[in-house]
Steps between C-alpha positions, in 0.01 A plus 500: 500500500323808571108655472569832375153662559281344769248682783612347788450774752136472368206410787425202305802370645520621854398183685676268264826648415717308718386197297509680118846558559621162636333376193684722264819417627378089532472574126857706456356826454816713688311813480238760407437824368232621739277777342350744807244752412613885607175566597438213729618544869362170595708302243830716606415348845496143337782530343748512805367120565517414147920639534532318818349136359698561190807662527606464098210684448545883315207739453373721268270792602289748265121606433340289259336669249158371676574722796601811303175645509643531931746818334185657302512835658824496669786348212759708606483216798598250314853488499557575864219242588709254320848560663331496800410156465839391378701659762200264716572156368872354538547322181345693254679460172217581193214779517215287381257404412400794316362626181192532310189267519210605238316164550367591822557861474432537925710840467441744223771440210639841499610419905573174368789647292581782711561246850702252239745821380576615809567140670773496213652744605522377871615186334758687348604737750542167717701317258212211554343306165162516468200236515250564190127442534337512174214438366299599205706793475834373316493836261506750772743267747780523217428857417564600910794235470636658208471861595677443821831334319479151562663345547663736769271310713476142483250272611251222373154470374354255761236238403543570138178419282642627183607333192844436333488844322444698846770284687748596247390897571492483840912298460604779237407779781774309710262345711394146617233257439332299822239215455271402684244206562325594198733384241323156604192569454361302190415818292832694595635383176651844433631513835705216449647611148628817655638252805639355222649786358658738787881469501613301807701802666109709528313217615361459790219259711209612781207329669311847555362332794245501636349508143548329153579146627632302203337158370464308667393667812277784335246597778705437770692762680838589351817472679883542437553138517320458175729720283685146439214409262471869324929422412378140398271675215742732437778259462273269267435828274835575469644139445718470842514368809359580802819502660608751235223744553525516865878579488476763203207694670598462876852671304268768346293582822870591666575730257267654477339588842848505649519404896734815448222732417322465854370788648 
């Protein structure tokens, strides 16, 4: 099976990673999504030992919306900034994650929007899906979606904290549905209705490592190895097996973030 959004090119990992990826594939995780931050030369640097380790692994490169506040004064940077960085990572196949974070609101929501439009539009210059970060800002992340023609550009909401309702938005704008170790958490009830609820051809599984480790190893650092137990939730929800889950979204991750679409 495969974690389709984890950090492993993160520094939380650099003296262990040789061992979080033997234990990944110990549990049959064949690959990873790798997320690297745009604006991060040190985790670009990482990453070439996190491709060597892990061959399967594919990578996905973009400014979170946390680091927009970086393009403040200078946004007509943004787009070359970020085809810069793909051109500088073999096996990047998704622009992500970006989008709009209003929880934390570390960049000012106007940059927010403006960083998340134009990283579309790399995305689909590129021919690349995209890798959707949001939080508490669901109205304005379907508005942008919507005004640039998705689903012209495909892509997932990662770590989805919505409910049924949203899921079934974020499916009829063409786009996919990830879970993560949340949907086990005991009061993620309405996590695991809309588990329930995305159709099997959108769904799709993630660890988010390092964070969000599932029950029962909340507290702990997360790690690819334990997206086994987010598909065991999910296949409970969604009354299948485990064997099923795995299958269906290691079938979904290939389509979707096509080995084809490397840069």
């Amino acid at each position: 099976m495969i974690d389709s959004h984890c950090h492993l090119a993160d520094e939380v990992f650099e003296t262990t990673l040789d061992e979080v990826i033997a234990r990944a594939r110990r549990a049959g995780v064949d690959g990873a999504l790798c997320m690297l931050d745009a604006t991060n030369p040190d985790e670009a640097s990482r990453s070439v030992r996190v491709a060597a380790l892990w061959p399967a692994v594919r990578f996905a490169v973009g400014v979170h919306p946390h680091q927009a506040g970086v393009f403040s004064d200078r946004l007509d940077d943004v787009e070359a900034h970020v085809r810069a960085a793909v051109s500088a990572r073999p096996g990047t196949c998704a622009i992500g994650e970006i989008g709009l974070d209003y929880h934390y609101d570390y960049a000012p929501r106007d940059v927010q929007r403006e960083v998340f439009r134009r990283q579309i539009q790399v995305a689909s210059e590129l021919g690349h899906p995209i890798v959707i970060h949001t939080r508490e800002a669901d109205d304005d992340t379907f508005a942008m979606l919507g005004d640039v023609g998705a689903p012209a550009v495909p892509g997932v909401f990662h770590c989805f904290t919505g409910d049924a309702a949203t899921a079934q938005r974020a499916v009829d704008l063409g786009f996919h549905v990830s879970f993560s170790g949340i949907v086990s958490f005991r009061t993620a009830e309405a996590i695991r209705e809309a588990a329930a609820a995305v159709p099997q051809d959108r769904l799709l599984v993630e660890t988010d490592s390092p964070y969000l480790a599932p029950v029962p190893y909340r507290g702990k650092l997360n790690e690819p190895a334990w997206v086994v137990r987010v598909a065991e939730v999910v296949a409970e929800v969604r009354g299948q097996s485990l064997v099923e889950v795995q299958a269906q979204t290691t079938a979904t991750f290939d389509a979707l973030f096509r080995p084809g679409r490397t840069s």
